[in-house]
N, C-alpha and C positions, 0 to 999 in steps of 0.2 A: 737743529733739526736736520736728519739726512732722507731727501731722496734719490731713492733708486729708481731708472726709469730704464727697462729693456725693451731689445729693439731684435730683429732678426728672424719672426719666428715666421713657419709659413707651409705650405702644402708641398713636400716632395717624397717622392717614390720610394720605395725600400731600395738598400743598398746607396742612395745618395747623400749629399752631406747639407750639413746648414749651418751658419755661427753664426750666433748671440751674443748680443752686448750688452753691456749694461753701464748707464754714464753714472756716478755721483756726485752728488752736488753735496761732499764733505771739504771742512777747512782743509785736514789733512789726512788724503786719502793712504797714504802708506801706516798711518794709524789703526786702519780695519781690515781685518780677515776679511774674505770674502768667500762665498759659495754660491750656489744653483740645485736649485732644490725642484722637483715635478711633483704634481698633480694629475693623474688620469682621472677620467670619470670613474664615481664608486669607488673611490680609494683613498688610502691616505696619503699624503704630503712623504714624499723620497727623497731623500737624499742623492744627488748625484755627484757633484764634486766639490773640493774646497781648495784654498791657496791662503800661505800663509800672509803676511800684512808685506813681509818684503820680494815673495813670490818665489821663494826657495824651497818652500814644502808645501806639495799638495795631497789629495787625498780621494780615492774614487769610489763609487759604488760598485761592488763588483760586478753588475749586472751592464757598464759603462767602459770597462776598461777596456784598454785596446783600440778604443773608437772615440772615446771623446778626450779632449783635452782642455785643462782652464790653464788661462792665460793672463795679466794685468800688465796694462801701463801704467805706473803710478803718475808720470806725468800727466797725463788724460784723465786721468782719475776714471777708467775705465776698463772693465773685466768683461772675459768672453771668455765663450764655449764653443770650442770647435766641434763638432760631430759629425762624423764622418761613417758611414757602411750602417747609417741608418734601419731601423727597424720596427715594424706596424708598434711594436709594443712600445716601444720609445716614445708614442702617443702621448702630451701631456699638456695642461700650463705648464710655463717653466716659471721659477722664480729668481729673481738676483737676491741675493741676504748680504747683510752685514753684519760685523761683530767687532766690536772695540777690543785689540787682540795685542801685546806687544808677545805674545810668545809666539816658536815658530812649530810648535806643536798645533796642527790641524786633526782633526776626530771628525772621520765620517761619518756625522749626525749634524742635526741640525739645531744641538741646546746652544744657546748664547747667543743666536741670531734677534737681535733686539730692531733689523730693521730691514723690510721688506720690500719689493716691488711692486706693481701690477699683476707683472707676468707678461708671457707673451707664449701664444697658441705654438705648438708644433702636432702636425698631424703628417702622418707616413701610411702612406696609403700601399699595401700589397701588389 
């Protein structure tokens, strides 16, 4: 069984930054791909970024580039998202995903993700 449990998310102003984390409770966390995926209100589920299982390939939404960046400790067994020059629309849940992955091809989508978060609120207020 993996949980993902993310942390980080929170109320700040357009143009500032916020990073997310996300811990897993996998045997072997260098086994899974990882991503972060959003949810705005009235929308469907986005893709936002991915990393490969050894963290040599990532992959971004282009509506993200420039500004956010995923990151992993496989020691921690822990992934984040940095985001930085924040944006109202950037509004969303965010989610942590997993994916049982040994390739290092990452696809900015979210098929294969067999294993999900909570979430954690991010609002950017104008």
């Amino acid at each position: 069984q993996v949980q993902l449990v993310e942390s980080g998310g929170g109320l700040v102003q357009a143009g500032g930054s916020l990073r997310l984390s996300c811990a897993a409770s996998v045997r072997t966390f260098s086994n899974w791909a990882m991503g972060w995926v959003r949810q705005a209100p009235g929308k469907e589920r986005e893709f936002v970024a991915g990393m490969s299982w050894s963290g040599r390939n990532t992959v971004y939404a282009d509506s993200v580039k420039g500004r956010f960046t995923i990151s992993r400790d496989n020691a921690k067994n822990t992934v984040y998202l940095q985001m930085n020059n924040l944006k109202p629309e950037d509004t969303a849940v965010y989610y942590c995903a997993a994916k049982l992955s040994f390739s290092e091809t990452i696809l900015p989508d979210t098929r294969g993700y067999g294993y999900w978060g909570q979430g954690t609120q991010v609002t950017v207020s104008s």
